[in-house]
C-alpha positions as CSV (number, residue, x, y, z in Angstrom):
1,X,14.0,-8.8,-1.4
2,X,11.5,-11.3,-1.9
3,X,9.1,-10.8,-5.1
4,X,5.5,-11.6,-5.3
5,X,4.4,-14.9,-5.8
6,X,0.8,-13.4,-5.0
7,X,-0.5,-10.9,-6.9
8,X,-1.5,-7.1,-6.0
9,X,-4.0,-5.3,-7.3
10,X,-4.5,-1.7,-5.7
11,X,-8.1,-0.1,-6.2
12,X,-8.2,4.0,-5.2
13,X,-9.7,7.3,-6.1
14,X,-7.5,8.6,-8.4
15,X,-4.8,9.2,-8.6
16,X,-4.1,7.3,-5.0
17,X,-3.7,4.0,-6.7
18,X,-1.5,4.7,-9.8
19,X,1.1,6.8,-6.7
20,X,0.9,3.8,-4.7
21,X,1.8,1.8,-7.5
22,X,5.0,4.2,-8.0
23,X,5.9,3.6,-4.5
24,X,5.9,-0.1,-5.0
25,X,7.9,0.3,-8.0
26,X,10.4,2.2,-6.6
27,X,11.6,-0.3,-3.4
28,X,10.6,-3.7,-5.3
29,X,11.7,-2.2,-8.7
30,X,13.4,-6.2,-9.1
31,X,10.0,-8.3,-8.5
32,X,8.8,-10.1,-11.3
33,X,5.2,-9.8,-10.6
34,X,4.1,-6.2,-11.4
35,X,1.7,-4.6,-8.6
36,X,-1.0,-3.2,-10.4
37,X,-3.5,-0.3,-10.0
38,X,-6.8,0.8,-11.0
39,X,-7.3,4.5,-10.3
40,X,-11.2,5.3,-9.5
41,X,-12.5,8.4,-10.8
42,X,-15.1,10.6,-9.1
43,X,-17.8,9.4,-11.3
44,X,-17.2,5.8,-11.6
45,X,-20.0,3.7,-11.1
46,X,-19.3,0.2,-8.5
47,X,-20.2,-2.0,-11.6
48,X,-17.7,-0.2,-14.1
49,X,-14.8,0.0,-11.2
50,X,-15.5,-3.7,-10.8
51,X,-15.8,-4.6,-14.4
52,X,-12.2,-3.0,-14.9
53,X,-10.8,-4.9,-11.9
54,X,-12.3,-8.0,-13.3
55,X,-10.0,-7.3,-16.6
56,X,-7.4,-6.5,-15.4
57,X,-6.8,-9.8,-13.2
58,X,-7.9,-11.4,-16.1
59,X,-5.6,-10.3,-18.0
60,X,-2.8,-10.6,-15.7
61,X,-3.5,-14.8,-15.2
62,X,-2.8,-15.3,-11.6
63,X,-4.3,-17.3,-9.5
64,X,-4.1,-15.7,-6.0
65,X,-4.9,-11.8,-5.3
66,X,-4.6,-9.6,-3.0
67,X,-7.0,-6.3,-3.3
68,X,-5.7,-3.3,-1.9
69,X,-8.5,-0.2,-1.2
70,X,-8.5,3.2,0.3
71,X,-11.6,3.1,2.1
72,X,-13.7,1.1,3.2
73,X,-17.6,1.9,1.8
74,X,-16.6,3.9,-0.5
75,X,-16.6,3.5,-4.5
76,X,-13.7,1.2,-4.7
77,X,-14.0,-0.9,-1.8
78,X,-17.4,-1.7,-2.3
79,X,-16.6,-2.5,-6.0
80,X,-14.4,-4.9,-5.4
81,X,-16.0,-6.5,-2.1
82,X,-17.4,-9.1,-4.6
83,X,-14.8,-10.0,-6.0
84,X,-13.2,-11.5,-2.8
85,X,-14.1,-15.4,-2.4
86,X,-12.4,-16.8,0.8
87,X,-9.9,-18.5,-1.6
88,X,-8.4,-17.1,-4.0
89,X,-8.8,-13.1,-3.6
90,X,-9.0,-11.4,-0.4
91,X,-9.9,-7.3,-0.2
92,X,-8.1,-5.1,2.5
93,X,-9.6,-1.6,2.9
94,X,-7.5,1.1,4.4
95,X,-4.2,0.8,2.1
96,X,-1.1,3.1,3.0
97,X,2.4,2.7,2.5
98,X,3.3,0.9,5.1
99,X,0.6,-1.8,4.3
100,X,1.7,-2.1,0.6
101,X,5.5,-2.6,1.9
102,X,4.5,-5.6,4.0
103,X,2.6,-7.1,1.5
104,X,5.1,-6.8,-1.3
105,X,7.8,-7.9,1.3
106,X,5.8,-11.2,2.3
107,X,4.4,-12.0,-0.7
108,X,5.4,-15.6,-1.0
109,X,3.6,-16.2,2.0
110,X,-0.2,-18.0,1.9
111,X,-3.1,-15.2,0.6
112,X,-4.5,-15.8,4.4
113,X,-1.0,-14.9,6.0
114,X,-0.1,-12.1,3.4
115,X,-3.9,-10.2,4.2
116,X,-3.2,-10.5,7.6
117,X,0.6,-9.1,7.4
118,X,-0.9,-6.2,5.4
119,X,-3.0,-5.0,8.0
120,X,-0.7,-5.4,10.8
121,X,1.6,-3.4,8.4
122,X,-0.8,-0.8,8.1
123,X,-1.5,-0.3,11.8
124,X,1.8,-0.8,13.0
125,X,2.7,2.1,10.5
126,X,0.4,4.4,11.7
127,X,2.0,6.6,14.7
128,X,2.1,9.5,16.7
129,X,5.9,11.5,15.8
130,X,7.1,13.2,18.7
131,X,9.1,16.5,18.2
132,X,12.8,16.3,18.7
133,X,15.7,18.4,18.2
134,X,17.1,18.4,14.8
135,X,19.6,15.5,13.8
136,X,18.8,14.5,17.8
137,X,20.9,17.2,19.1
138,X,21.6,18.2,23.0
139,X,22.2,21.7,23.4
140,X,25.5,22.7,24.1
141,X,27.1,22.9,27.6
142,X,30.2,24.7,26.7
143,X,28.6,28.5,26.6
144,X,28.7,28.3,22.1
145,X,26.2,30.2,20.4
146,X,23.7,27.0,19.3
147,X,23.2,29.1,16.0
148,X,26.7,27.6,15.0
149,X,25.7,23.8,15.7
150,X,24.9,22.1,12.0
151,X,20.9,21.6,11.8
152,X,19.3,20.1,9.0
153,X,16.7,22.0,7.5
C-alpha cells in the first residue's frame, strides 16, 4: 500500500471523524503519515472548529492537505471552507468510507488529482445492493430439503 505523502485531515460531527479515523487506521495501519481528525461537537461555533483545524495542521507541518467533511453547509464544512486556498489545501464535503480509501490509497498523487480521486471514490462507492441468495446459492434441483443447504447467517 502506498502511504500518504499528502496529508488528511477529517472534520465531522462527533464522533464521525474520530470512527473514520479508526477506519483509516485499520487498512493503512503501515503509513507514515497519520490521518487526522477533528470531531465537531453540537455546540461548536465555525470560528472554534476552524481555529482547532488551524492547530492541528499546524502542528502537524505539512505542506499539502486534504480536508475531509461530512456535509456540506453544515458546522464543519463551512468551518473549514476558508481554510482551502487553490494550492495547498483543498476541502471535500460528503466524506464516507469509500472516499477516505481512495484518498489514502492515492495519496502520493498531486493535491488536485488526490481531491478529485476522493470524490470519484465516494460516488463510485455509493450503490444500490440487490438481494441475493445467501453465499449466491441456486436452489436445489435434486428434490433435498433446502433447509439442509449451508447458509450463512
Amino acid at each position: 500500500m502506498q502511504c500518504s505523502m499528502t496529508a488528511v485531515l477529517i472534520v465531522a460531527h462527533a464522533p464521525l471523524a474520530s470512527a473514520l479515523q479508526a477506519v483509516a487506521q485499520h487498512v493503512y495501519a503501515d503509513c507514515g503519515h497519520p490521518v487526522l481528525a477533528l470531531d465537531v461537537p453540537a455546540a461548536a461555533t465555525a470560528e472554534s472548529v476552524r481555529t482547532q483545524a488551524r492547530a492541528l495542521m499546524a502542528a502537524d507541518g505539512a505542506s499539502d492537505w486534504l480536508v475531509l467533511t461530512d456535509v456540506f453547509g453544515a458546522t464543519p464544512c463551512n468551518a473549514v471552507q476558508s481554510l482551502a486556498d487553490d494550492v495547498h489545501v483543498r476541502v471535500v464535503s460528503g466524506v464516507n468510507v469509500p472516499m477516505l480509501w481512495r484518498a489514502l490509497c492515492y495519496a502520493a498523487e498531486s493535491l488536485d488529482e488526490l481531491a478529485a480521486r476522493a470524490v470519484g471514490g465516494a460516488t463510485q462507492g455509493v450503490m444500490r445492493v440487490a438481494p441475493t441468495r445467501p453465499q449466491n446459492q441456486k436452489p436445489s434441483a435434486t428434490g433435498r430439503d433446502p433447509h439442509d443447504d449451508h447458509h450463512q447467517q
